[in-house]
PLY file of the C-alpha trace (Angstrom):
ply
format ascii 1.0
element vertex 463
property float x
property float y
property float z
element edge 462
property int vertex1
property int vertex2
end_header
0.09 -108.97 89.32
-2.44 -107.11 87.35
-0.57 -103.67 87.93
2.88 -105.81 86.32
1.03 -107.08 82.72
-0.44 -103.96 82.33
3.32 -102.50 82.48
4.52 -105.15 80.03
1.56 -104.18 77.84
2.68 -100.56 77.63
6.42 -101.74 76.63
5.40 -103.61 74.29
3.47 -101.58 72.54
5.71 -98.68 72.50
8.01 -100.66 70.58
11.01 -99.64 72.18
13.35 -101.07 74.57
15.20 -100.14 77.06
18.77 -101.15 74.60
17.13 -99.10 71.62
16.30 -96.24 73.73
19.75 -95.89 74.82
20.66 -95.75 71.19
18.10 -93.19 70.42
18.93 -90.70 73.26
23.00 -91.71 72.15
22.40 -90.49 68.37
20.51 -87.66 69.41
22.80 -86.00 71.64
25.43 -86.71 68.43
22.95 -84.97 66.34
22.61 -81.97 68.46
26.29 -82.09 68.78
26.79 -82.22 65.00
24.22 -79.46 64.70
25.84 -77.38 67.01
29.48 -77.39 64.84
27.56 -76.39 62.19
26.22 -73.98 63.35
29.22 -71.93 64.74
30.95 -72.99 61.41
28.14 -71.88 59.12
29.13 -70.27 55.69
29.03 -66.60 55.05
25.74 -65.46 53.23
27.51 -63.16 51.43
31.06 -64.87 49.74
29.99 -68.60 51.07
33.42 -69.26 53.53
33.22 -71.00 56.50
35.84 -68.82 58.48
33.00 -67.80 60.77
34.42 -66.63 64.33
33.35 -69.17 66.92
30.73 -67.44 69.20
30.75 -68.73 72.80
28.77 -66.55 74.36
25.28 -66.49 73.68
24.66 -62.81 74.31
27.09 -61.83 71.61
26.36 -64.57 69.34
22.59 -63.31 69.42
24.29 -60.20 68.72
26.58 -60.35 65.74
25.02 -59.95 62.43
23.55 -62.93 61.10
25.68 -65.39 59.45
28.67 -63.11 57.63
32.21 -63.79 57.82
34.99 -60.42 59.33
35.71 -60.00 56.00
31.79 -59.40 54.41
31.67 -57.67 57.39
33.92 -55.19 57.07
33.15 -54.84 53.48
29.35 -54.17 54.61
30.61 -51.39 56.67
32.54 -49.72 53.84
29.54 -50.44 51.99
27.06 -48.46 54.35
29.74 -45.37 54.72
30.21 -45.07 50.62
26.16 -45.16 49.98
25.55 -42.43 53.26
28.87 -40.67 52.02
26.92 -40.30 48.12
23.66 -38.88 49.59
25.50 -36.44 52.29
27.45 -34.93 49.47
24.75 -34.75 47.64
22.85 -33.01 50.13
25.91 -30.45 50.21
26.25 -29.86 47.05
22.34 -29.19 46.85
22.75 -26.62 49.91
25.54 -24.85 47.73
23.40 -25.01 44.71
20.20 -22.98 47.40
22.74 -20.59 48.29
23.86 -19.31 44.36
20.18 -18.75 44.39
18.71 -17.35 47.64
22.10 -15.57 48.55
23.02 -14.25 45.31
20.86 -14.38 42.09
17.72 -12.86 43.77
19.44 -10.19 45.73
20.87 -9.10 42.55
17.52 -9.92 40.38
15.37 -7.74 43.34
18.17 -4.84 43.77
18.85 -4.42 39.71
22.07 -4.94 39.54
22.24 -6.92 36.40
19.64 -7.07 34.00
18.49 -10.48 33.40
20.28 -11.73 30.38
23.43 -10.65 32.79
21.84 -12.84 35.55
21.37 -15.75 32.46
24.67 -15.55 31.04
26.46 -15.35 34.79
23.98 -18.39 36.47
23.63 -20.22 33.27
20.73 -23.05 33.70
21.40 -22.91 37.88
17.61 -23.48 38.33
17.71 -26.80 36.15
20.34 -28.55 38.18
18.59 -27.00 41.58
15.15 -28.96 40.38
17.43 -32.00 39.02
19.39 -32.07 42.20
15.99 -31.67 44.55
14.58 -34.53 42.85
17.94 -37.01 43.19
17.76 -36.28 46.60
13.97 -36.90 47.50
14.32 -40.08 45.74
17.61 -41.61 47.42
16.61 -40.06 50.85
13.27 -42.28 50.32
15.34 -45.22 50.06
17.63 -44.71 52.76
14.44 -43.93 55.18
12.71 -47.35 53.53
16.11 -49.61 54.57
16.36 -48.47 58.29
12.62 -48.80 58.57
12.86 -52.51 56.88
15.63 -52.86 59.49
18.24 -53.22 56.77
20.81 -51.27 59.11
24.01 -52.11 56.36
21.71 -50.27 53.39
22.11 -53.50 51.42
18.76 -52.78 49.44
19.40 -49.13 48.50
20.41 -49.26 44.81
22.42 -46.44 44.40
22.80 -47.63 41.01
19.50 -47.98 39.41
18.18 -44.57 41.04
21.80 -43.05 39.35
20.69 -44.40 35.93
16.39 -43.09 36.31
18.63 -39.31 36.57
20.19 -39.84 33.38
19.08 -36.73 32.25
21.01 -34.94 35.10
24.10 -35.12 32.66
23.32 -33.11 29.95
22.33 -30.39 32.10
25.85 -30.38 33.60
26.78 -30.24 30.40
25.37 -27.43 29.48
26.74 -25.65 32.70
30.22 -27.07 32.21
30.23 -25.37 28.89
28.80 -21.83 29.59
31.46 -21.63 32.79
34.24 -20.46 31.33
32.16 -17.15 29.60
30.20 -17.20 32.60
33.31 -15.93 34.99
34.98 -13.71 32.06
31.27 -11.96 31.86
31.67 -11.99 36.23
34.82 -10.56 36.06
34.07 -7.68 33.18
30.76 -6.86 35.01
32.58 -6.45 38.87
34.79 -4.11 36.98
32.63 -1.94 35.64
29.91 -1.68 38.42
30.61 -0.43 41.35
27.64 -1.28 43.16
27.76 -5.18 42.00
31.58 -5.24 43.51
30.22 -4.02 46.69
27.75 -6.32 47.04
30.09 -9.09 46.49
32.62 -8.26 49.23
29.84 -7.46 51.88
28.25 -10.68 51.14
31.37 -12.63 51.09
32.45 -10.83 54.34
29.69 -10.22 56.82
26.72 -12.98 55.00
27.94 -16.07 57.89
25.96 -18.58 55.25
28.24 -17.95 52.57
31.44 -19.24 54.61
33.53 -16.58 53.81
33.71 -18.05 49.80
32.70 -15.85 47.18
30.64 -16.31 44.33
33.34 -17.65 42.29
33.73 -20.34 44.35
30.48 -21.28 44.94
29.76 -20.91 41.21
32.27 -23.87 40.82
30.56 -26.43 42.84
28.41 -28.24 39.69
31.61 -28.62 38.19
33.04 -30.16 41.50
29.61 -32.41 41.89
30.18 -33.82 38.35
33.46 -34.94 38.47
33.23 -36.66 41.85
30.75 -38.91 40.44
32.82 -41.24 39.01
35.04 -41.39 42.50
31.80 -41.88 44.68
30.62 -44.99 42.33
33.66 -46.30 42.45
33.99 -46.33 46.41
30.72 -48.29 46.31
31.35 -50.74 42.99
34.69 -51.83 45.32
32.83 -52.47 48.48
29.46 -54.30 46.73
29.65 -57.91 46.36
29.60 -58.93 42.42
26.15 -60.81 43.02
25.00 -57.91 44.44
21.27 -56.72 42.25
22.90 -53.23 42.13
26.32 -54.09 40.89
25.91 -53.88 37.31
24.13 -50.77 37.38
26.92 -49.23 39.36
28.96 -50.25 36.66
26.84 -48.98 33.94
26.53 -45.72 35.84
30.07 -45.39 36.21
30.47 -45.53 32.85
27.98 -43.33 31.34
29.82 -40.32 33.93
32.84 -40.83 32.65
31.84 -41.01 29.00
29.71 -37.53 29.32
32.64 -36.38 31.16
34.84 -37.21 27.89
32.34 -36.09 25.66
32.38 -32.80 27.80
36.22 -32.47 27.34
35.95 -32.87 23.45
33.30 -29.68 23.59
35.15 -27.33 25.44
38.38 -27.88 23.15
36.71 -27.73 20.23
34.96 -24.33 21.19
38.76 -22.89 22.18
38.45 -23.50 26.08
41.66 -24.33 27.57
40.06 -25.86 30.90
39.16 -28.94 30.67
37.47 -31.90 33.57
39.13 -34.38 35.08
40.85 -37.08 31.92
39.56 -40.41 32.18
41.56 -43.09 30.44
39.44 -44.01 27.32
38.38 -47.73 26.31
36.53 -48.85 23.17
33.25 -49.00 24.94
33.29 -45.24 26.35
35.12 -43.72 23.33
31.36 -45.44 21.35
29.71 -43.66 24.08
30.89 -40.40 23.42
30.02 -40.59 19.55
26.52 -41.44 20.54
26.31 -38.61 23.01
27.03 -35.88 19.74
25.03 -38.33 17.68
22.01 -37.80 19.70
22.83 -33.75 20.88
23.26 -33.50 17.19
19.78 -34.77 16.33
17.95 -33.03 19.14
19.24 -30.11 17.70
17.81 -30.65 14.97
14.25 -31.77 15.47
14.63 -29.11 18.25
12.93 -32.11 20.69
12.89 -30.98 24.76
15.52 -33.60 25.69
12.90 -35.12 28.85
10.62 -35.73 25.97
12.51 -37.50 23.94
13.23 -41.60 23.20
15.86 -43.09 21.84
14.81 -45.78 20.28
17.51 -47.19 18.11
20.76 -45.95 16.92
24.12 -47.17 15.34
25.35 -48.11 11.81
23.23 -48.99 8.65
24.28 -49.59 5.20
21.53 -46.81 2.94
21.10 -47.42 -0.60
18.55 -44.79 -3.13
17.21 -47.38 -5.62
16.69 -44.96 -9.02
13.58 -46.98 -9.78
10.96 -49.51 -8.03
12.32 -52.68 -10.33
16.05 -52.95 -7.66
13.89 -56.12 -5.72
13.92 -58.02 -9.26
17.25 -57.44 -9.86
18.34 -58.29 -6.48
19.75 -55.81 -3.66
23.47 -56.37 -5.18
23.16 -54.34 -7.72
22.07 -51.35 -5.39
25.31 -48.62 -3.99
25.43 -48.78 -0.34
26.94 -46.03 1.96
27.77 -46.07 5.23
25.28 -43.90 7.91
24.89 -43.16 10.95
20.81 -43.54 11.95
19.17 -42.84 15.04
15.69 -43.30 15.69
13.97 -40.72 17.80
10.60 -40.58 19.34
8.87 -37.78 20.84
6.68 -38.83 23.88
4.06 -36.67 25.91
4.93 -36.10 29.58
2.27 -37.77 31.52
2.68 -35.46 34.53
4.61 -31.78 34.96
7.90 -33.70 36.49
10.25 -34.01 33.53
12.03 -37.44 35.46
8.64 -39.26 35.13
9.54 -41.84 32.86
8.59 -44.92 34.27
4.37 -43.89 32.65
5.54 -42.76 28.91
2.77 -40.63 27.57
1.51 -41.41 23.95
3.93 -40.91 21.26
3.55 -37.35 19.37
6.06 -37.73 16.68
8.81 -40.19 15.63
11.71 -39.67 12.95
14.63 -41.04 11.49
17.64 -38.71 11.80
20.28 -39.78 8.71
24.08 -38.57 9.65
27.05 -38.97 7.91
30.17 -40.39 9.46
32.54 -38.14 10.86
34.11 -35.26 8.72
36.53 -32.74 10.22
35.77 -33.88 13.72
31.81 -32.94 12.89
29.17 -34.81 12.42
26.94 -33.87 9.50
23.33 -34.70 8.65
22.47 -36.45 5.16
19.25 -34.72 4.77
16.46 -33.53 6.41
14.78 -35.91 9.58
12.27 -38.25 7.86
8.94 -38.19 9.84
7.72 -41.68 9.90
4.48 -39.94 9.89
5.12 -40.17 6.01
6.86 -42.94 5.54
5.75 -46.54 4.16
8.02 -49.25 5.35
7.72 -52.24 3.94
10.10 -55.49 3.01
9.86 -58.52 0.56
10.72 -61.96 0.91
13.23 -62.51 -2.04
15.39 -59.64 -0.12
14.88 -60.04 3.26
18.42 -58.77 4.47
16.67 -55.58 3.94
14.17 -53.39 3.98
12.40 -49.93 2.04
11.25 -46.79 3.13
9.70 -45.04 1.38
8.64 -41.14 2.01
5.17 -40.56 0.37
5.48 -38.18 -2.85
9.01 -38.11 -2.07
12.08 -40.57 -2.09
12.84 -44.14 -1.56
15.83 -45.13 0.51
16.69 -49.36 1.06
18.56 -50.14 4.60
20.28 -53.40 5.94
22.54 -53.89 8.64
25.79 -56.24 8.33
23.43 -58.30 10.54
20.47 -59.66 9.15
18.38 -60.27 12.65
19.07 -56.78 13.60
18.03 -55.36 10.32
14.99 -57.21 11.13
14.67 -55.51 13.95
15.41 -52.19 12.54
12.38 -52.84 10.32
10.31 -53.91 12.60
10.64 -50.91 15.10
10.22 -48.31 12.30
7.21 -50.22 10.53
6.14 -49.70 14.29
6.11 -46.13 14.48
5.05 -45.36 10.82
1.68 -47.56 11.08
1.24 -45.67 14.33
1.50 -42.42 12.92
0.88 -42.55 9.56
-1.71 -40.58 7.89
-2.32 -42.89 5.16
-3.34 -45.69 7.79
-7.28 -45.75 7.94
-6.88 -45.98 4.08
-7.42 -49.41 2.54
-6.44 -51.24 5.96
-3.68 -49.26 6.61
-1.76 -50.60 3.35
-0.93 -48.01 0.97
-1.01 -49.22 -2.54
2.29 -49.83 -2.58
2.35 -52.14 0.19
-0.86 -54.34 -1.58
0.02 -57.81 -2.38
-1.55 -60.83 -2.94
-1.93 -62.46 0.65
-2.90 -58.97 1.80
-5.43 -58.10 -0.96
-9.00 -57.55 0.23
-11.78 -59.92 -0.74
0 1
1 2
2 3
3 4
4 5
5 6
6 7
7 8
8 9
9 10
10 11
11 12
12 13
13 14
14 15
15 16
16 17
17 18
18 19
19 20
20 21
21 22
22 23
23 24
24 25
25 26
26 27
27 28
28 29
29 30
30 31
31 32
32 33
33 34
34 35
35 36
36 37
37 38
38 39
39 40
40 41
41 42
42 43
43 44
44 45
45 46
46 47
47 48
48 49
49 50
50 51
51 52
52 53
53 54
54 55
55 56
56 57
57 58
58 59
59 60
60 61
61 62
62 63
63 64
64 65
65 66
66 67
67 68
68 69
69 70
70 71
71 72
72 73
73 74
74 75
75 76
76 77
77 78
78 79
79 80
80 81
81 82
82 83
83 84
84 85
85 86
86 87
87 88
88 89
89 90
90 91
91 92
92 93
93 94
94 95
95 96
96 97
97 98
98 99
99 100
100 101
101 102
102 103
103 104
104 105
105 106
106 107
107 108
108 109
109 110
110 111
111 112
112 113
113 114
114 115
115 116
116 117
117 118
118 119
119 120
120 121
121 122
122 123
123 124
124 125
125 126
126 127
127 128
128 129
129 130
130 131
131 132
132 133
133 134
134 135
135 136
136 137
137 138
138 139
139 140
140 141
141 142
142 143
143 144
144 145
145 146
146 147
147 148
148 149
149 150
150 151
151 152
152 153
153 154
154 155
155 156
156 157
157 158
158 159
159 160
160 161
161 162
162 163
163 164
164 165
165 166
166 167
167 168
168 169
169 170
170 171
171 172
172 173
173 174
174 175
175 176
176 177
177 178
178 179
179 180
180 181
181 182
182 183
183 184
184 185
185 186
186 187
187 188
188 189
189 190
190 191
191 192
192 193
193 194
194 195
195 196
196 197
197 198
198 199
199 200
200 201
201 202
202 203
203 204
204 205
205 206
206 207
207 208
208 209
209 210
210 211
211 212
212 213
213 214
214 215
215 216
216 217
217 218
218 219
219 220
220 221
221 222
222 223
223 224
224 225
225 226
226 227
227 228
228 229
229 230
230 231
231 232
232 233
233 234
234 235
235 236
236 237
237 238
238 239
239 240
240 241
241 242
242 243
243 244
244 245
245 246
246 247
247 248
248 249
249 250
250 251
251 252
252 253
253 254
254 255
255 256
256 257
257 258
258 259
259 260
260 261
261 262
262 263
263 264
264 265
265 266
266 267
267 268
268 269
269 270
270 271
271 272
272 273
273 274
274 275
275 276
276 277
277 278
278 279
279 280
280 281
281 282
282 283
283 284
284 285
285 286
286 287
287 288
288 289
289 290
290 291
291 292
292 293
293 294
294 295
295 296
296 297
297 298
298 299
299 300
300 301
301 302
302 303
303 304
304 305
305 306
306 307
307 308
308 309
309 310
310 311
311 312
312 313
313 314
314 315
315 316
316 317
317 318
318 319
319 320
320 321
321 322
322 323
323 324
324 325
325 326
326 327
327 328
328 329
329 330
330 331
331 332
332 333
333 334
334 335
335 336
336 337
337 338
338 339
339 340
340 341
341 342
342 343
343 344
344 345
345 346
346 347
347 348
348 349
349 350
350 351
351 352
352 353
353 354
354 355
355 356
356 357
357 358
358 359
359 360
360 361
361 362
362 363
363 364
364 365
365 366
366 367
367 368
368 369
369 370
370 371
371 372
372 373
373 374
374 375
375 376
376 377
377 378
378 379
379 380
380 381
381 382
382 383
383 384
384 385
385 386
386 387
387 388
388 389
389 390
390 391
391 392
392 393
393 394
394 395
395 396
396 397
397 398
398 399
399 400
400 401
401 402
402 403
403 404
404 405
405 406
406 407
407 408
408 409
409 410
410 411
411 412
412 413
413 414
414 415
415 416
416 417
417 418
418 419
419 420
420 421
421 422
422 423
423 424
424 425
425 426
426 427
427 428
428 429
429 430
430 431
431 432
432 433
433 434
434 435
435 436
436 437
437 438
438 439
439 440
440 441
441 442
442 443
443 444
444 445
445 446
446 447
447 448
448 449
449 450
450 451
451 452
452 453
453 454
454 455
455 456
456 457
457 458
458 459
459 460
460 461
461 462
């Protein structure tokens, strides 16, 4: 009797019955049912369907890759073969780039065969693309390495992208190749001729040398061209098999487009120097034909302020209306009355390399220099500079409220030009980025708090 109420206590106490605990045990097993549907019906991580194989065995569903639908799948795949595809041929073409060196510049250089501004005009800036191309490679070969040791076995965090656009500067060094080849192989061609020695160098090597692959130097002098152009096919294989959400996708994009417009702009150079080979077309759009303008914009103002091109920033550049005020009374009499002409302006800035590796940009060094580079819009398919680069170095920039759709600068002991844009927040901006530089810079700045005289006005006069 004792051992019985003791029982009772226990179920009464629990709180649940023997009715209830049917019911619990009947909604769990629903639960685990409903649970288990969901889970062989889960959506896709990457496009969000549900049309999920169902996985019976649970060897192979342990197996498959973690929630993705055939079709993200597949695309994956593609994905992985297009990113390995970039960085093998980019491998190759750095193994052709070794050879033009190692198999035939310094055999040449060491045996005399050409003197060296031969070797120059022939090889043309070989060594710059050889350091460029070592570089590109370290880098995505790190990042391949990093996603298999992460265990990201589909490459989904290697941004071919982003790494594409830190190389920028890889383009105008094909440039500069792309333009030289065509005097490069007449200069080949005239030299084989006349030297004997240099011709029989050239077949031995190209005969009996088992590295060269039975391609002469022709050939092999061909393969930055080759690299170039391929760009734009290799970004696109990727772009096609990367989901649009994907971190990386835009900068494919971007990437993509910045080939193609140096590509273009490469085009445009070798006709207008008489050349009649040309790259690969690409079908121009509004946004790349702007692209190519800005790419002789800024080779036109390197040239110029004669700038190394890894130490140079562009900071600003595009259209501004310029007006020269003939005396200091325009702000009373309002900025209507002022001429306005249309100008190209591009601000440049000369940084210091914080380290001997020209591709180290992510730790700018201090800023050396900065200038304004004036152009003229297009005359005769050239692009011609107003005046002289003003060095904001001696410049006074300064703006007043009753015109604030523009602004002055004003080059000490010199002239006085007014700017606005047709929009008046980015002729804010404009001002404020070049007041930037100039009070940086400027000479005049540990005089009377950095205000020149000019600049002095009653909220700003000292006590």
């Amino acid at each position: 009797a004792t051992r019985t109420k003791s029982a009772d206590v226990e179920r009464a106490d629990s709180g649940i019955s023997q009715v209830a605990a049917r019911k619990w045990r009947s909604r769990a097993s629903e639960t685990l049912s409903s649970l288990q549907a969901w889970e062989a019906h889960r959506p896709c991580t990457d496009c969000g369907e549900r049309d999920l194989p169902v996985e019976t065995d649970v060897q192979n569903c342990n197996q498959r890759r973690a929630d993705l639908c055939e079709k993200c799948r597949k695309r994956r795949t593609e994905r992985k073969e297009s990113v390995l595809e970039f960085v093998n041929t980019e491998a190759s073409y750095g193994e052709d780039l070794r050879i033009i060196k190692e198999e035939f510049y310094l055999p040449m250089q060491v045996a005399g065969l050409l003197s060296q501004e031969q070797l120059q005009g022939i090889f043309s800036n070989i060594q710059e693309l050889i350091d460029l191309n070592e570089s590109f490679l370290e880098i995505l070969q790190e990042e391949i390495d990093q996603a298999f040791d992460q265990g990201d076995d589909d490459l989904m965090t290697v941004c071919i992208g982003e790494i594409f656009l830190e190389f920028v500067n890889m383009l105008p060094a094909f440039q500069t190749y792309c333009l030289q080849q065509s005097s490069s192989v007449n200069m080949l061609n005239a030299l084989e001729k006349e030297k004997e020695l240099l011709r029989i160098f050239l077949n031995v090597s190209q005969n009996d040398n088992t590295a060269l692959r039975r391609m002469n130097l022709r050939s092999f002098l061909m393969a930055p061209l080759q690299r170039v152009t391929k760009y734009p096919l290799l970004l696109s294989r990727i772009i096609k098999a990367t989901i649009e959400y994907h971190p990386d996708h835009g900068s494919l994009r971007e990437a993509k487009s910045r080939i193609e417009s140096h590509l273009e702009h490469i085009n445009m150079k070798t006709k207008q120097e008489g050349n009649t080979w040309t790259l690969r077309s690409f079908r121009q759009d509004s946004k790349k034909k702007r692209e190519v303008i800005n790419i002789e914009m800024r080779e036109t103002a390197l040239k110029t302020v004669g700038w190394l091109r890894e130490e140079t920033r562009f900071v600003m550049e595009g259209a501004l209306q310029l007006a020269q005020p003939p005396d200091g009374q325009w702000v009373k009499k309002g900025s209507k009355t002022l001429k306005f002409q249309n100008m190209q302006v591009l601000l440049l800035v000369n940084m210091k390399r914080v380290s001997e590796s020209s591709l180290e940009s992510a730790e700018p060094g201090p800023v050396k220099d900065a200038v304004l580079v004036l152009i003229r819009d297009k005359n005769n398919g050239k692009f011609h500079l107003l005046r002289e680069p003003l060095r904001l170095s001696n410049c006074i920039v300064s703006t007043d409220p009753d015109c604030d759709d523009t602004f002055e600068l004003i080059e000490i002991r010199r002239e006085a030009f007014v700017f606005r844009d047709s929009d008046r927040a980015r002729t804010h901006h404009w001002f404020r980025q070049i007041r930037r530089y100039s009070r940086e810079l400027g000479s005049w700045k540990k005089r009377r708090n950095a205000l020149p005289n000019i600049m002095i006005s009653t909220p700003h006069t000292r006590p």
